[in-house]
C-alpha positions in Angstrom: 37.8 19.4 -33.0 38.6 15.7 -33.0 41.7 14.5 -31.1 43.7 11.6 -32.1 46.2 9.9 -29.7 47.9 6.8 -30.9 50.4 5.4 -28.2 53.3 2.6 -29.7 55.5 0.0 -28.3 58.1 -1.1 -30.4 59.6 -4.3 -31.2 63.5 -4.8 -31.0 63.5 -4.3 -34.8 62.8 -0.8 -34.3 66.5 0.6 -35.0 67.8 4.1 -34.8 67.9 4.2 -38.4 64.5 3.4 -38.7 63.5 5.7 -35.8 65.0 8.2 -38.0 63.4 8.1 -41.1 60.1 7.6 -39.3 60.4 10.4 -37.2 61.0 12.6 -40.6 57.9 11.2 -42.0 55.8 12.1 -39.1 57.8 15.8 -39.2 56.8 16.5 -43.0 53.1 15.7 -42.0 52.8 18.7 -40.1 50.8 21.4 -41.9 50.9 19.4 -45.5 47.9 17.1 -44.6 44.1 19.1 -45.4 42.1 19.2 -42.2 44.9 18.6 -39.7 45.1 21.5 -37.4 48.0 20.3 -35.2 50.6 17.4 -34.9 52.6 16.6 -31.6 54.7 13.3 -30.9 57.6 12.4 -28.7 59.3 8.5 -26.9 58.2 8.3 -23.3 60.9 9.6 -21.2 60.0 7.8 -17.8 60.4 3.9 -19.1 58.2 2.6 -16.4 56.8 -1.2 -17.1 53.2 0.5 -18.1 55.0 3.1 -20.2 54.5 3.0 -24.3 57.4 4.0 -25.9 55.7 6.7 -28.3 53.3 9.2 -28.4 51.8 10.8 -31.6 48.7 13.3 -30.7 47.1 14.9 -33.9 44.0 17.7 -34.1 41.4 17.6 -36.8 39.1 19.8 -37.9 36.2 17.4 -38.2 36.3 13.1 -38.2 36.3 13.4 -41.6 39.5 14.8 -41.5 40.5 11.8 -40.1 39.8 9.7 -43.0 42.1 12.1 -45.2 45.0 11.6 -42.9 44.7 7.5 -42.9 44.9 7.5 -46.6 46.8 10.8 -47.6 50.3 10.0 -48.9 52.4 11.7 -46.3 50.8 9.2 -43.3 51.2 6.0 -46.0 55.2 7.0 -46.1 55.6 6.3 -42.4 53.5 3.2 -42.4 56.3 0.5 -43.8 58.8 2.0 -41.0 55.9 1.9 -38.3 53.8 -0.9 -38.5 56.3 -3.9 -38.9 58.2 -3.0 -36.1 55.1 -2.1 -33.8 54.9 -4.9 -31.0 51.8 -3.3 -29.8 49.3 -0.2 -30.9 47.1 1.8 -29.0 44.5 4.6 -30.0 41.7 7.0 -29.1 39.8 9.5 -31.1 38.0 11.9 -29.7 35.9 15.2 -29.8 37.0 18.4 -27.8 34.2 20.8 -27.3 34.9 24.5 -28.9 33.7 25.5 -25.0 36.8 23.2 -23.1 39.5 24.7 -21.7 43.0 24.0 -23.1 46.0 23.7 -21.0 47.3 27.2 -22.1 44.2 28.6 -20.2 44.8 26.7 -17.1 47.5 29.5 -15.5 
């Protein structure tokens, strides 16, 4: 499984309005993109001066999977909301090994 994490600061330009609709976009991805197993986002809630002000954390099947997501029309929707008013973007892709232990087994 690959994991992608992409963290986003905002500029000032990012309204509610547009917070809306992108937040939408990003819902209607979940389960209508081939290959992606799992979608989780939310806004930071501790506003510290390292904090990023949004989280998006996606699970693919295989890296390939990753190239379907870039391109697939859902993803392109949210990109005109997103990636104007993006001051900065951070990202990480990486594989989780079928053998790791997820949180849930961590009791």
């Amino acid at each position: 499984m690959i994991r992608h994490v992409l963290m986003i600061r905002w500029k000032d330009s990012f309204s509610a309005d547009i917070r809306e609709k992108w937040v939408e976009g990003l819902e209607k991805m979940r389960g209508n993109i081939p290959g992606m197993l799992a979608l989780s986002h939310g806004p930071d809630i501790l506003h510290t001066e390292k904090s990023w002000d949004h989280v998006i954390i996606v699970d693919f099947a295989s890296v390939e999977d990753i190239a379907t997501y870039n391109s697939h029309p859902l993803h392109e929707a949210i990109k005109p909301y997103s990636l104007p008013n993006a001051a900065e973007l951070a990202y990480v892709d990486f594989e989780i090994p079928e053998t790791a232990t997820s949180p849930s087994d961590m009791r």
